[in-house]
PDB file of N, CA, C, O and CB in Angstrom:
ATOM      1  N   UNK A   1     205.881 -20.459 -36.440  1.00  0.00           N
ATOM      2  CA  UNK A   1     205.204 -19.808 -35.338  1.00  0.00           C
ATOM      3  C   UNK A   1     204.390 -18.641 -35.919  1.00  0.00           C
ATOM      4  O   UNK A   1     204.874 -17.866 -36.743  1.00  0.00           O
ATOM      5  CB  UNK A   1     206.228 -19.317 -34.247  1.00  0.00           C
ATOM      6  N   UNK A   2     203.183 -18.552 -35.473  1.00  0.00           N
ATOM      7  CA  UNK A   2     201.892 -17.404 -35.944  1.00  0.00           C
ATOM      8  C   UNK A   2     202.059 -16.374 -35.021  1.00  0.00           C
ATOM      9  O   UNK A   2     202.389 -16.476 -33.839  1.00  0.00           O
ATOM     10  CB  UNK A   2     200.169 -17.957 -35.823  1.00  0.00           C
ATOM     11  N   UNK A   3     201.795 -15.341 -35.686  1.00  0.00           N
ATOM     12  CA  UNK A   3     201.369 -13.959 -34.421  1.00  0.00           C
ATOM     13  C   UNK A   3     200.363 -14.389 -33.046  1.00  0.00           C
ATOM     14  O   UNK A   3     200.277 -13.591 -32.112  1.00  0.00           O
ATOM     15  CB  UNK A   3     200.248 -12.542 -35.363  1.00  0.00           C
ATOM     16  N   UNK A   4     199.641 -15.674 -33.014  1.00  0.00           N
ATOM     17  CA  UNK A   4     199.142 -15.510 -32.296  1.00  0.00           C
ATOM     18  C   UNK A   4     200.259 -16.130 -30.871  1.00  0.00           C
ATOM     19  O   UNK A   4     200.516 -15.751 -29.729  1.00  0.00           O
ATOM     20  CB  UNK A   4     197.860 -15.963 -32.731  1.00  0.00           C
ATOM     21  N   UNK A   5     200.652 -17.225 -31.735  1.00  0.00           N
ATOM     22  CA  UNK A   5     202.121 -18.673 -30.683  1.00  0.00           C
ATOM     23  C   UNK A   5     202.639 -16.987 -30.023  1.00  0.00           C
ATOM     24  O   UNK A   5     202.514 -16.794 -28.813  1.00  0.00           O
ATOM     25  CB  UNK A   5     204.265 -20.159 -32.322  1.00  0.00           C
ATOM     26  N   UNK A   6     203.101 -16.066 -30.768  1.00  0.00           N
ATOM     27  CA  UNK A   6     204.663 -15.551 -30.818  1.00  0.00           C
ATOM     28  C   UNK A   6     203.823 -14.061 -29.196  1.00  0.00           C
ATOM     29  O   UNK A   6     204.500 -13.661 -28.249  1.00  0.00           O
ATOM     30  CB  UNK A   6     205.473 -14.614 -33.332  1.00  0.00           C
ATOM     31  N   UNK A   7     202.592 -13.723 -29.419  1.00  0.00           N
ATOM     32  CA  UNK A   7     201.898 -12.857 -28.867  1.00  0.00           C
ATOM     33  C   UNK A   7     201.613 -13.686 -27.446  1.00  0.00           C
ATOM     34  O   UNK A   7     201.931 -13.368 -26.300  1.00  0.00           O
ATOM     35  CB  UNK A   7     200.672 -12.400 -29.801  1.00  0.00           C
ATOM     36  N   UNK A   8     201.000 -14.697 -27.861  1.00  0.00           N
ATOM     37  CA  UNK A   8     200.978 -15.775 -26.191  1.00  0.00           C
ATOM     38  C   UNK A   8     202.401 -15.538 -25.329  1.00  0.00           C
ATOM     39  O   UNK A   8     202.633 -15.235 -24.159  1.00  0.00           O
ATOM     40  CB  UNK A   8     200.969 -17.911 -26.598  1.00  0.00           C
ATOM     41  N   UNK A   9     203.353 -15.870 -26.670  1.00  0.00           N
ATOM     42  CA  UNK A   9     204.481 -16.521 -25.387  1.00  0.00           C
ATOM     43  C   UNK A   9     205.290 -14.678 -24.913  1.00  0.00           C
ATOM     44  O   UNK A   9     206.237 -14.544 -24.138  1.00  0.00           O
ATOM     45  CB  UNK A   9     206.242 -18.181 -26.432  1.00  0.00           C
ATOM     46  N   UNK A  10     204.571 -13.525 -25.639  1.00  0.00           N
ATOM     47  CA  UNK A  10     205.393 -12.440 -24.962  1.00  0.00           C
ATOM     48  C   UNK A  10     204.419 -12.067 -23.572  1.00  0.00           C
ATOM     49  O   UNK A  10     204.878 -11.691 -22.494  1.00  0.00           O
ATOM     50  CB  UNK A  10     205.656 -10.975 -26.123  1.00  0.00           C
ATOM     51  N   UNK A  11     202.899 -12.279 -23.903  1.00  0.00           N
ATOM     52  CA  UNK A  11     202.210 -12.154 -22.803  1.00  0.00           C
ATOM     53  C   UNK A  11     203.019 -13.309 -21.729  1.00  0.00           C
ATOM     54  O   UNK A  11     203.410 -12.582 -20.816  1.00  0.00           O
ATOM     55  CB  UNK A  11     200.562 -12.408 -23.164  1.00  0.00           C
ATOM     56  N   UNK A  12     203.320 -14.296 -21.501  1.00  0.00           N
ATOM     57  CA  UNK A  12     203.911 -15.089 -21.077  1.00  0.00           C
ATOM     58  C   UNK A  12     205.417 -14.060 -20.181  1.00  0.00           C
ATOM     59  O   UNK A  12     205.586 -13.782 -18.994  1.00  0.00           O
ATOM     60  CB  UNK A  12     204.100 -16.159 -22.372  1.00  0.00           C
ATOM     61  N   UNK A  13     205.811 -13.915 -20.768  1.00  0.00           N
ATOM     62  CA  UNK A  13     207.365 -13.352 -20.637  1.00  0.00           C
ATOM     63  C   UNK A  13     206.747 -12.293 -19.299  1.00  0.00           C
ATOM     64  O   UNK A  13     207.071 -12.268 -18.111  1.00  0.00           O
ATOM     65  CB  UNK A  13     208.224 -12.346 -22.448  1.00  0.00           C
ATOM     66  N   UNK A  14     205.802 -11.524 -20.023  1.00  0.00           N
ATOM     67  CA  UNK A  14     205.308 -10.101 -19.266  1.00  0.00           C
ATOM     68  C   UNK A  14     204.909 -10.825 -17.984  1.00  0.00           C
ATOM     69  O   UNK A  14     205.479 -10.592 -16.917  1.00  0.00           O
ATOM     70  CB  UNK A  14     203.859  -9.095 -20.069  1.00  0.00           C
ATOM     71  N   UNK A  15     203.799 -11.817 -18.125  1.00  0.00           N
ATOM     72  CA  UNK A  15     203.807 -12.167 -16.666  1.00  0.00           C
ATOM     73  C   UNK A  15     204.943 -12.680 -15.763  1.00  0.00           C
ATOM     74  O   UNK A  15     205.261 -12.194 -14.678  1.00  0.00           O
ATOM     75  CB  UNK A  15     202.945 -13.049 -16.555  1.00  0.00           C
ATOM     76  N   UNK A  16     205.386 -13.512 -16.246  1.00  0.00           N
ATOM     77  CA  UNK A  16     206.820 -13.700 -15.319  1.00  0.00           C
ATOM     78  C   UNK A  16     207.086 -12.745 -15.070  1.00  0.00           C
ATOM     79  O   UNK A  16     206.670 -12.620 -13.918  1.00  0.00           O
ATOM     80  CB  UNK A  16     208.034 -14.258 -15.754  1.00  0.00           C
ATOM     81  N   UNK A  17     207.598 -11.745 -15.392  1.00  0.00           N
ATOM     82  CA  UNK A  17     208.514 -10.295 -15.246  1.00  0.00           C
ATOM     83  C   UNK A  17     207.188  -9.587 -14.150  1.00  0.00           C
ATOM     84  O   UNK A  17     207.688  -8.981 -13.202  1.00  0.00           O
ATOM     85  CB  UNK A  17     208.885  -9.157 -17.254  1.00  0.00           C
ATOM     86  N   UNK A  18     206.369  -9.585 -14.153  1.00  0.00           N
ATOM     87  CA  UNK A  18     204.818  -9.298 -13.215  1.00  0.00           C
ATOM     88  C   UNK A  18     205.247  -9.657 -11.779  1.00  0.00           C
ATOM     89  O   UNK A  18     205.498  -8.939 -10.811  1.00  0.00           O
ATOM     90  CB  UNK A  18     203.267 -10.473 -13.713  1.00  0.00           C
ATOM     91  N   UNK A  19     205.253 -11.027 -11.947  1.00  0.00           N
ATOM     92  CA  UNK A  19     205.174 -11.953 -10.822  1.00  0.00           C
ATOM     93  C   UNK A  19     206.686 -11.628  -9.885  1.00  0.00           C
ATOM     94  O   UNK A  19     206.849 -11.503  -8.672  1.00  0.00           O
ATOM     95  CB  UNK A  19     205.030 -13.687 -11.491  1.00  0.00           C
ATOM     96  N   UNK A  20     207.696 -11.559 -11.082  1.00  0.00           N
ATOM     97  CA  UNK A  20     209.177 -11.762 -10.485  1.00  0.00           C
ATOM     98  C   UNK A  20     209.288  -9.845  -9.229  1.00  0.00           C
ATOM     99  O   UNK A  20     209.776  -9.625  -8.121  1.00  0.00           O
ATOM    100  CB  UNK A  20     210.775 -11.869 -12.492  1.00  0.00           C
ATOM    101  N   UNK A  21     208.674  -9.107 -10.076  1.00  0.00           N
ATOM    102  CA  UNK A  21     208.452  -7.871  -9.297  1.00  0.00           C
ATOM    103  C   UNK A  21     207.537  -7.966  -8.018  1.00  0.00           C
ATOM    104  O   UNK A  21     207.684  -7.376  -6.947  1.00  0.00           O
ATOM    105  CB  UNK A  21     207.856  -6.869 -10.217  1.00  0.00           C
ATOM    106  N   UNK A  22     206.672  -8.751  -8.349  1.00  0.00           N
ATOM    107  CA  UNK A  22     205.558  -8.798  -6.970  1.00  0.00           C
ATOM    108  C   UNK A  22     206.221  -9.476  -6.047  1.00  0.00           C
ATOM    109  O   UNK A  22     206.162  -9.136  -4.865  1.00  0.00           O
ATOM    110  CB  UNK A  22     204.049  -9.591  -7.144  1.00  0.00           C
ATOM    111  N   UNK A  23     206.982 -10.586  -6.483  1.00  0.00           N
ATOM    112  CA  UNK A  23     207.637 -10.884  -4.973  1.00  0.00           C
ATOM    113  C   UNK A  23     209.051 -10.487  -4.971  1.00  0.00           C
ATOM    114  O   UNK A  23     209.750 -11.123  -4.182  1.00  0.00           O
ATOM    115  CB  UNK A  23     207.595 -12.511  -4.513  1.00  0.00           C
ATOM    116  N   UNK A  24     209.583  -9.664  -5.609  1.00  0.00           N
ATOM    117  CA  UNK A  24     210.380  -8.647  -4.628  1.00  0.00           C
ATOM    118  C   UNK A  24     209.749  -7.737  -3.929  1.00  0.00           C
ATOM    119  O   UNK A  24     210.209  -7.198  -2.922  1.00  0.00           O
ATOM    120  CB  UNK A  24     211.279  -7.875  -5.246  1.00  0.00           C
ATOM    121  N   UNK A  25     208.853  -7.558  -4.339  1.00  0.00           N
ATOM    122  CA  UNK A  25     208.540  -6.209  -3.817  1.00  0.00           C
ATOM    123  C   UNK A  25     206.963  -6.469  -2.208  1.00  0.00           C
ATOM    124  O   UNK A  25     206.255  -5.771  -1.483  1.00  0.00           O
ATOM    125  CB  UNK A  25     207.872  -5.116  -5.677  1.00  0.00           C
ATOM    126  N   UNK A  26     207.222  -7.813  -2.477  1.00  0.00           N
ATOM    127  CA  UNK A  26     206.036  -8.573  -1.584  1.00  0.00           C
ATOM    128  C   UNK A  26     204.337  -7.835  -2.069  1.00  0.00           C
ATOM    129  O   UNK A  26     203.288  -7.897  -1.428  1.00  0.00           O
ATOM    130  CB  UNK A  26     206.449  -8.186   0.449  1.00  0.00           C
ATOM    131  N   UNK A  27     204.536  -7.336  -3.074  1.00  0.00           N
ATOM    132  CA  UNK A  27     203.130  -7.338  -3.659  1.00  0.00           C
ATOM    133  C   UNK A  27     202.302  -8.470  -4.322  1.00  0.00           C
ATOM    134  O   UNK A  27     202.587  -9.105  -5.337  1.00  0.00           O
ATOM    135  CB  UNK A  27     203.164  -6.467  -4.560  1.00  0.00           C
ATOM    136  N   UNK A  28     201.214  -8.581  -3.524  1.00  0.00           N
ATOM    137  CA  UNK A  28     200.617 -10.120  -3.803  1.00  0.00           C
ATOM    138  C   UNK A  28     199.350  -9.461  -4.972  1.00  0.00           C
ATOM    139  O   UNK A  28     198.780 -10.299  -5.671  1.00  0.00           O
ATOM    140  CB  UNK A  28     199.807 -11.149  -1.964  1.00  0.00           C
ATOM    141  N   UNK A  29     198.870  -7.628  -5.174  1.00  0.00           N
ATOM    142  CA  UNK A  29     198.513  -7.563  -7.007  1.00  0.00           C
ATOM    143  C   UNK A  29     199.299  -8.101  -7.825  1.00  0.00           C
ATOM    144  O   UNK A  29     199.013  -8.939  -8.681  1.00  0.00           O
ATOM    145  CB  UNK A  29     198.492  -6.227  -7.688  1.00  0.00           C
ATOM    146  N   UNK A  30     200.715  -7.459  -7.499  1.00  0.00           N
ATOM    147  CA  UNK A  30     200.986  -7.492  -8.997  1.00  0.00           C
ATOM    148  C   UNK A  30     201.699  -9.277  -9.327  1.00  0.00           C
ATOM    149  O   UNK A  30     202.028  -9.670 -10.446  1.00  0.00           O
ATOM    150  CB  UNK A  30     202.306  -5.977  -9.402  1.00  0.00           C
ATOM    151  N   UNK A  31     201.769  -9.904  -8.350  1.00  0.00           N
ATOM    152  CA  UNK A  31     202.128 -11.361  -8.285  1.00  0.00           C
ATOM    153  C   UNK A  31     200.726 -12.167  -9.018  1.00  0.00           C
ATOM    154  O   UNK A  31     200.985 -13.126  -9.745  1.00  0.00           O
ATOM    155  CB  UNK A  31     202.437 -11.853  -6.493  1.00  0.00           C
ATOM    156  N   UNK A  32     199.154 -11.749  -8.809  1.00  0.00           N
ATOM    157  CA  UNK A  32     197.981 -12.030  -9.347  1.00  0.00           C
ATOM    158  C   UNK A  32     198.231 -11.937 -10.465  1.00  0.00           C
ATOM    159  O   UNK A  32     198.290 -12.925 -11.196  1.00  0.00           O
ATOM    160  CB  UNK A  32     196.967 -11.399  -9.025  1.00  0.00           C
ATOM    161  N   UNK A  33     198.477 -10.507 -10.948  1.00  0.00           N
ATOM    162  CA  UNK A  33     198.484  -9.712 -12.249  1.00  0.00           C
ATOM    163  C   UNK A  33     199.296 -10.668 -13.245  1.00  0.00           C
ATOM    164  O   UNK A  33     198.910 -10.822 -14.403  1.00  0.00           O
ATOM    165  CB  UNK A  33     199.236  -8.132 -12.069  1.00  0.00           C
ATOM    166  N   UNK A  34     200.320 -11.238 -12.795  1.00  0.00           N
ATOM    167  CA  UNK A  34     201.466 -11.361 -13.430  1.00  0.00           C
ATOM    168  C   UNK A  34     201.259 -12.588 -14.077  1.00  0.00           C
ATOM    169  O   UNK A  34     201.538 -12.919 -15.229  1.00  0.00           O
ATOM    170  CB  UNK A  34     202.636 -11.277 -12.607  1.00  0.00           C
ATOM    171  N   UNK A  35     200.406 -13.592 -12.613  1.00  0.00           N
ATOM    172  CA  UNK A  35     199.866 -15.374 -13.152  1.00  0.00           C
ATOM    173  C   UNK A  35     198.796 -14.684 -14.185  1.00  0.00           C
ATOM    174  O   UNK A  35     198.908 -15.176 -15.308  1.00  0.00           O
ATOM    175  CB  UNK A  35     198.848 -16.769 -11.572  1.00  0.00           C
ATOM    176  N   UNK A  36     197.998 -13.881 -14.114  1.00  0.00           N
ATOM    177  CA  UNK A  36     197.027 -14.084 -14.752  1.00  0.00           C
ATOM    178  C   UNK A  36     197.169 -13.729 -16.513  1.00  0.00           C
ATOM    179  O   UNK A  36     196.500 -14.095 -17.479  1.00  0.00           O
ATOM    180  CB  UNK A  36     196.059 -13.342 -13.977  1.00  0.00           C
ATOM    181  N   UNK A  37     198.347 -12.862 -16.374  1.00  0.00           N
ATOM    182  CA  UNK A  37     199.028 -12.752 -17.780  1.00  0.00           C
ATOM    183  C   UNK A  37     199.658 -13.501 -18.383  1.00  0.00           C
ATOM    184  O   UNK A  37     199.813 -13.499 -19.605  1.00  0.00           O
ATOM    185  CB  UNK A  37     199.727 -12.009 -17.914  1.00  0.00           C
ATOM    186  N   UNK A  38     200.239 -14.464 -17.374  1.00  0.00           N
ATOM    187  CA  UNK A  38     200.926 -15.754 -17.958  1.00  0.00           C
ATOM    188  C   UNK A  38     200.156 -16.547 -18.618  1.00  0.00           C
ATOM    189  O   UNK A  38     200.343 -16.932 -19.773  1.00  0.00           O
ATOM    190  CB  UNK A  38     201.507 -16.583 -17.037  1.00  0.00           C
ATOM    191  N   UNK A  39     198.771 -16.970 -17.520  1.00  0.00           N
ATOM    192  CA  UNK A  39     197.557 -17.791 -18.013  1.00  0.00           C
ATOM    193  C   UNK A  39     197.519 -17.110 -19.495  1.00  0.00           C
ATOM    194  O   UNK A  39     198.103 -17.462 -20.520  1.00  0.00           O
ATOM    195  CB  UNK A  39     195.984 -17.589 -16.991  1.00  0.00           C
ATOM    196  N   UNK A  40     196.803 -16.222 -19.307  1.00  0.00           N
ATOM    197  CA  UNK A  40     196.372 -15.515 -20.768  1.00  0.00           C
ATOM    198  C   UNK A  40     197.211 -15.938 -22.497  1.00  0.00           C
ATOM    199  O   UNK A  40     196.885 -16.403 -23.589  1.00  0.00           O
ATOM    200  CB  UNK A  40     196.746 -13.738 -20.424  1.00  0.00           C
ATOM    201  N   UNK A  41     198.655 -15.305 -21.669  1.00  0.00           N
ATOM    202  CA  UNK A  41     199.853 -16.185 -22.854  1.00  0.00           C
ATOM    203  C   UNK A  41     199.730 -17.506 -22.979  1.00  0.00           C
ATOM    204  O   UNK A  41     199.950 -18.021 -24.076  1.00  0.00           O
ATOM    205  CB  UNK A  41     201.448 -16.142 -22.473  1.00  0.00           C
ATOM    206  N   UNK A  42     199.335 -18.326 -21.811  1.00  0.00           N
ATOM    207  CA  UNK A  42     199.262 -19.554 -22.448  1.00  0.00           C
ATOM    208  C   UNK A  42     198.504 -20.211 -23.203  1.00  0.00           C
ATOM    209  O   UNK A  42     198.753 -21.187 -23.909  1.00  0.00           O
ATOM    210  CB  UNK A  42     199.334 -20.147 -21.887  1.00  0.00           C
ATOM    211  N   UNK A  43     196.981 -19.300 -22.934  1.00  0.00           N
ATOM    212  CA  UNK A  43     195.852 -19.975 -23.538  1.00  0.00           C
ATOM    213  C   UNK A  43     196.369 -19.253 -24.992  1.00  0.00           C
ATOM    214  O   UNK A  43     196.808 -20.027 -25.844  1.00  0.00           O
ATOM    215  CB  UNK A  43     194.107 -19.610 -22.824  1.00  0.00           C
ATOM    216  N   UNK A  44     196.333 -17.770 -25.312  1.00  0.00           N
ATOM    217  CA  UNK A  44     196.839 -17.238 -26.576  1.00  0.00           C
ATOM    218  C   UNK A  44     198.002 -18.511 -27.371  1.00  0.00           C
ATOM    219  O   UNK A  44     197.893 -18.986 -28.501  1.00  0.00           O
ATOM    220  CB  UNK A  44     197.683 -15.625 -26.128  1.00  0.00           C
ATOM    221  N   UNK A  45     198.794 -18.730 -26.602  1.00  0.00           N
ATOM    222  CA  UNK A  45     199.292 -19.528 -27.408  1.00  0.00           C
ATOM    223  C   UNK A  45     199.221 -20.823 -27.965  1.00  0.00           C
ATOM    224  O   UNK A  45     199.809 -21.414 -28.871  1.00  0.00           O
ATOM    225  CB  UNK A  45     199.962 -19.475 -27.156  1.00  0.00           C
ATOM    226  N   UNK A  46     198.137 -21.148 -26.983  1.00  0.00           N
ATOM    227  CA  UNK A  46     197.664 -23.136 -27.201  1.00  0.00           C
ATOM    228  C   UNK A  46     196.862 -22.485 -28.736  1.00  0.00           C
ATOM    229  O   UNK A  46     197.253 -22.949 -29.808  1.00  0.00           O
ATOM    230  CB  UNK A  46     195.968 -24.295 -25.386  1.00  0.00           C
ATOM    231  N   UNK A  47     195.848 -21.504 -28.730  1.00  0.00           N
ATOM    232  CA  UNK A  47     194.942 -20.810 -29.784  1.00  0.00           C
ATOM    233  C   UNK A  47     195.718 -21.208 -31.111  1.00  0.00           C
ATOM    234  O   UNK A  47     195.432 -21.961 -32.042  1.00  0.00           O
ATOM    235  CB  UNK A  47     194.788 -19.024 -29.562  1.00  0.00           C
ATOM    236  N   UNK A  48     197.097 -20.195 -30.754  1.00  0.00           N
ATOM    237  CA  UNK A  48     198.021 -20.096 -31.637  1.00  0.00           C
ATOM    238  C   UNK A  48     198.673 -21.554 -32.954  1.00  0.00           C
ATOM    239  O   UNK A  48     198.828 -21.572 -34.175  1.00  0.00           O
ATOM    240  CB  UNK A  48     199.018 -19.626 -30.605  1.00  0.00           C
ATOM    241  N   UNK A  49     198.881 -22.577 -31.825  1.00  0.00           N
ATOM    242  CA  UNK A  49     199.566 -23.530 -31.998  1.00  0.00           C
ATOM    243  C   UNK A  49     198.464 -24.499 -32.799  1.00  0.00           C
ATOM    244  O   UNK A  49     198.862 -25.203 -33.727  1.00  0.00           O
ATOM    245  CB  UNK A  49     200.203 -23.978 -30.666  1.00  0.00           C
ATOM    246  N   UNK A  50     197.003 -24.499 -32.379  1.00  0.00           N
ATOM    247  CA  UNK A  50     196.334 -25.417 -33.183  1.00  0.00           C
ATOM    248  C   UNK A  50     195.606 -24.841 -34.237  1.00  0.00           C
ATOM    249  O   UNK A  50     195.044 -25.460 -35.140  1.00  0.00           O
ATOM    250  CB  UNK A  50     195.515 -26.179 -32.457  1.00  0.00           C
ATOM    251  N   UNK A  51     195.655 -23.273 -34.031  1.00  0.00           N
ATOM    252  CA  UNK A  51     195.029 -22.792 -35.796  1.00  0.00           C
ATOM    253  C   UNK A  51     196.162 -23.042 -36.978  1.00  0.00           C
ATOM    254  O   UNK A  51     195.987 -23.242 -38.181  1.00  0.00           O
ATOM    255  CB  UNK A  51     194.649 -20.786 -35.934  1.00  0.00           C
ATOM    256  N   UNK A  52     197.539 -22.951 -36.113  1.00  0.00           N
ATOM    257  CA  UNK A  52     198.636 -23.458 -36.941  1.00  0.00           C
ATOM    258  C   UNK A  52     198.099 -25.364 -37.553  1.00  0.00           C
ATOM    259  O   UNK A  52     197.851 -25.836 -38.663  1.00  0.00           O
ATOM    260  CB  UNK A  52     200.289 -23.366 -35.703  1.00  0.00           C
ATOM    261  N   UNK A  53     198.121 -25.832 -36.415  1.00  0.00           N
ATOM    262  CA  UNK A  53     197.763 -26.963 -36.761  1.00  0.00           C
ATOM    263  C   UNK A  53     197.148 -27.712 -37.793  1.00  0.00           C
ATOM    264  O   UNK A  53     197.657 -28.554 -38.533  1.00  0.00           O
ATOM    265  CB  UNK A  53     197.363 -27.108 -36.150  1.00  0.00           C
ATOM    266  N   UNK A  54     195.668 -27.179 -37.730  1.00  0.00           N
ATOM    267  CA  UNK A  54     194.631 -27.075 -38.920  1.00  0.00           C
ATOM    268  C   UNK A  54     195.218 -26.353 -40.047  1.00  0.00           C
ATOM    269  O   UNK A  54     195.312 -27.140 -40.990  1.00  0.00           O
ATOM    270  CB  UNK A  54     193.292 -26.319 -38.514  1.00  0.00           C
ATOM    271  N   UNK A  55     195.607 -25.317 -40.320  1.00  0.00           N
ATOM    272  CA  UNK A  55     196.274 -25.101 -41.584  1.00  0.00           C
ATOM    273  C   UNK A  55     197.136 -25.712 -41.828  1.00  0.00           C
ATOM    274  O   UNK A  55     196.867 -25.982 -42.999  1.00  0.00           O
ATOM    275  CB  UNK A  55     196.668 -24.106 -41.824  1.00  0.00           C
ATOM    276  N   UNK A  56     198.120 -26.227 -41.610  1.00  0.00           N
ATOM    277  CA  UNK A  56     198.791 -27.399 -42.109  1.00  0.00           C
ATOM    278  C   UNK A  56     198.163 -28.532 -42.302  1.00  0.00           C
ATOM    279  O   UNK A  56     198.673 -29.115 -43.259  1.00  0.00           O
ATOM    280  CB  UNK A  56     199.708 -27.710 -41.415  1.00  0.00           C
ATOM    281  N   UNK A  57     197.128 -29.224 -41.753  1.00  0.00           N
ATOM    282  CA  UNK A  57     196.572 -30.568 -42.164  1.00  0.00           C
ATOM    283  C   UNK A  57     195.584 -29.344 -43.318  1.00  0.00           C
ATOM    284  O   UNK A  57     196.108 -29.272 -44.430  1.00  0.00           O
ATOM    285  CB  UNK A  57     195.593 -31.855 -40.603  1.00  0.00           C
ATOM    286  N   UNK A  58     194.562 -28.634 -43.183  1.00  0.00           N
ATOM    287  CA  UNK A  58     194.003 -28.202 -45.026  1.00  0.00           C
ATOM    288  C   UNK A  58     195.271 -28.002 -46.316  1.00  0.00           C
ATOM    289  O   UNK A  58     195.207 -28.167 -47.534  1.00  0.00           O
ATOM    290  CB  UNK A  58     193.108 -26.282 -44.991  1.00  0.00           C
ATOM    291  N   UNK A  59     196.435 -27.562 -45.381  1.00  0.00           N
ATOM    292  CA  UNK A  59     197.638 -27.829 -46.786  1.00  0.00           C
ATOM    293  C   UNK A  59     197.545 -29.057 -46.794  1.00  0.00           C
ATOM    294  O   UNK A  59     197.033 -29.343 -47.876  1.00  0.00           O
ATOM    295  CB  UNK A  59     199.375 -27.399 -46.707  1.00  0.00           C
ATOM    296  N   UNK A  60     197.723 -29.887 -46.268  1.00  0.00           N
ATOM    297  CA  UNK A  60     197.931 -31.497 -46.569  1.00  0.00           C
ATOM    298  C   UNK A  60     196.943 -31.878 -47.639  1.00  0.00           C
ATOM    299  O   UNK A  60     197.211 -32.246 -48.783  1.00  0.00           O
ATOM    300  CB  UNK A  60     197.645 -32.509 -45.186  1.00  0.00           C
ATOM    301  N   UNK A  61     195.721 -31.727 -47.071  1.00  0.00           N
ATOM    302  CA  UNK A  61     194.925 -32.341 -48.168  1.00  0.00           C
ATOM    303  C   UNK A  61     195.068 -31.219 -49.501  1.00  0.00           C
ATOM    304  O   UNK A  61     195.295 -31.642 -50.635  1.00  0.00           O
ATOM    305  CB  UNK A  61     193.201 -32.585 -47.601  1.00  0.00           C
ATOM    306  N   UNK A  62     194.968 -30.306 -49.319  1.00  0.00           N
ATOM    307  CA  UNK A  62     195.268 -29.898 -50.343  1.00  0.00           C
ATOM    308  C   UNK A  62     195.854 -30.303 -51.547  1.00  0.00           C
ATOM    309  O   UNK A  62     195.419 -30.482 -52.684  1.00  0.00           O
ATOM    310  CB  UNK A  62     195.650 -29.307 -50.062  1.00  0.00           C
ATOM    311  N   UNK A  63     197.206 -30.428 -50.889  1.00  0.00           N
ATOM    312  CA  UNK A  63     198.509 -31.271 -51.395  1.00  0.00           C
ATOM    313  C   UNK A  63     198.093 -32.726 -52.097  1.00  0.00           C
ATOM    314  O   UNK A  63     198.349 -33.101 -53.241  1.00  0.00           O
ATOM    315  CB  UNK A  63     199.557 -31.619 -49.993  1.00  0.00           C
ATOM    316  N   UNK A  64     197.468 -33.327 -51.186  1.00  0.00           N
ATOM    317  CA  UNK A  64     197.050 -34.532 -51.663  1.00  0.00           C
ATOM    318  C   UNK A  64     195.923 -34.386 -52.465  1.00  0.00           C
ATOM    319  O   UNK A  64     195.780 -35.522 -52.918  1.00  0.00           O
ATOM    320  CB  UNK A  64     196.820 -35.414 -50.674  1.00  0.00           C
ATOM    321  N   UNK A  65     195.175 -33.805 -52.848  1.00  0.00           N
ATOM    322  CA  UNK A  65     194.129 -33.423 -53.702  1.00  0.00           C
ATOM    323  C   UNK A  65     194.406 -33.071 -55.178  1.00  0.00           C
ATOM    324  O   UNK A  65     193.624 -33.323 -56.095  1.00  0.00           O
ATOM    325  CB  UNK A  65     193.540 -32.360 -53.112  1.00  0.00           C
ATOM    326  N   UNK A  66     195.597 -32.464 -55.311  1.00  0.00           N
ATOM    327  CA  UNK A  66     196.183 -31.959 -56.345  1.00  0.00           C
ATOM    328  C   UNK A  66     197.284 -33.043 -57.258  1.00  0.00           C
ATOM    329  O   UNK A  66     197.815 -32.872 -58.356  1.00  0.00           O
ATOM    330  CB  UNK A  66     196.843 -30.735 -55.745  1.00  0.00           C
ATOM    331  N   UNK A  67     197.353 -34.125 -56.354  1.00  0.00           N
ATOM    332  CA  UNK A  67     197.696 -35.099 -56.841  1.00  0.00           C
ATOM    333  C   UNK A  67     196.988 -36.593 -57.604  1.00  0.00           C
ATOM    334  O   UNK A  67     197.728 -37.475 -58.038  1.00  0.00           O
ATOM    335  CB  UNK A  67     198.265 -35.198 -56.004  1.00  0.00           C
TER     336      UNK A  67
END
């Protein structure tokens, strides 16, 4: 997991914890606030997961190059 996976999924966390306050508290900002931080973590982390991706397939060839 990259700083970016590990940064998505705390933005992630934060929104839940956003959202879980807005509807106790029947605030429909901070319930917005909270999806929209989630969104954010998720896209941060899809980012995350396929720059991981690509560096592991350039190690691959790498790997296989050196052979």
């Amino acid at each position: 997991m990259n700083q970016d996976e590990l940064k998505g999924k705390m933005e992630q966390l934060k929104g839940k914890a956003k959202q879980a306050a807005g509807d106790l508290t029947d605030d429909e900002s901070l319930q917005a606030e909270g999806k929209a931080d989630e969104a954010r973590g998720d896209v941060r982390e899809g980012y995350g997961t396929a720059k991981r991706k690509v560096g592991e397939v350039i190690e691959d060839i790498g790997e296989n190059l050196k052979k």
